[in-house]
N, C-alpha and C positions, 0 to 999 in steps of 0.2 A: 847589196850583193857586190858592189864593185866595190866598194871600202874595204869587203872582207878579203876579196880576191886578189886585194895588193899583201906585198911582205912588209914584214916590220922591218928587213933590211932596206927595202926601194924606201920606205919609206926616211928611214934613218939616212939614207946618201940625198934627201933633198933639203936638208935641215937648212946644211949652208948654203943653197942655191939664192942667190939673187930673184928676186923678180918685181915687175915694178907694178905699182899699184895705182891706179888712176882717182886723183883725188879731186879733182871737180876742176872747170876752168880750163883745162887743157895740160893740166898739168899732174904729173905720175913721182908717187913717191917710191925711190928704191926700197926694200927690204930683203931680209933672208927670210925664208920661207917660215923658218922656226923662230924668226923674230916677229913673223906677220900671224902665227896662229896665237902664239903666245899675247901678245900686245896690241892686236886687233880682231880676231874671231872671236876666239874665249870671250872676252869683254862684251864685246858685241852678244854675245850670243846670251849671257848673264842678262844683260841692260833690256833685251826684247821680253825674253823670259820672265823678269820681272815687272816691267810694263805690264803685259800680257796677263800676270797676276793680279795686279794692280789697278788693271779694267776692271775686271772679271769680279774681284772683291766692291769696286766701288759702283756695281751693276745689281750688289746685292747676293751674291750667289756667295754662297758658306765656306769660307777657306780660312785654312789660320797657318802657322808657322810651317808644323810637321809635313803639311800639304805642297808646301813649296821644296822643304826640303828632302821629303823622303815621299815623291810622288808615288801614287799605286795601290 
């Protein structure tokens, strides 16, 4: 609900905002906000998702390709 409740304009004016990203140790790395979904969430969020298949298959439970990719 609150994802849908923003605009795709608010959303397009934060592409280029700076913000800094704390990466362990005490120390924060700057990014644009659209260089931090692009180059670190997306990936990230690939990388669990496929883990997460990856248990699940080597737990024994019946999954193949089409299942990751066209979940449902």
């Amino acid at each position: 609900a609150y994802v849908q409740a923003a605009s795709s304009e608010a959303m397009d004016r934060r592409t280029e905002t700076t913000v800094s990203i704390p990466v362990g140790g005490g120390q924060e790395m700057p990014m644009t906000c659209g260089a931090y979904l692009t180059s670190f969430v997306i990936p990230n969020l690939y990388f669990h998702a496929a883990t997460a298949y990856n248990i699940l298959r080597h737990n024994g439970v019946v999954l193949g390709k089409r299942d990751f990719l066209r979940p449902g």
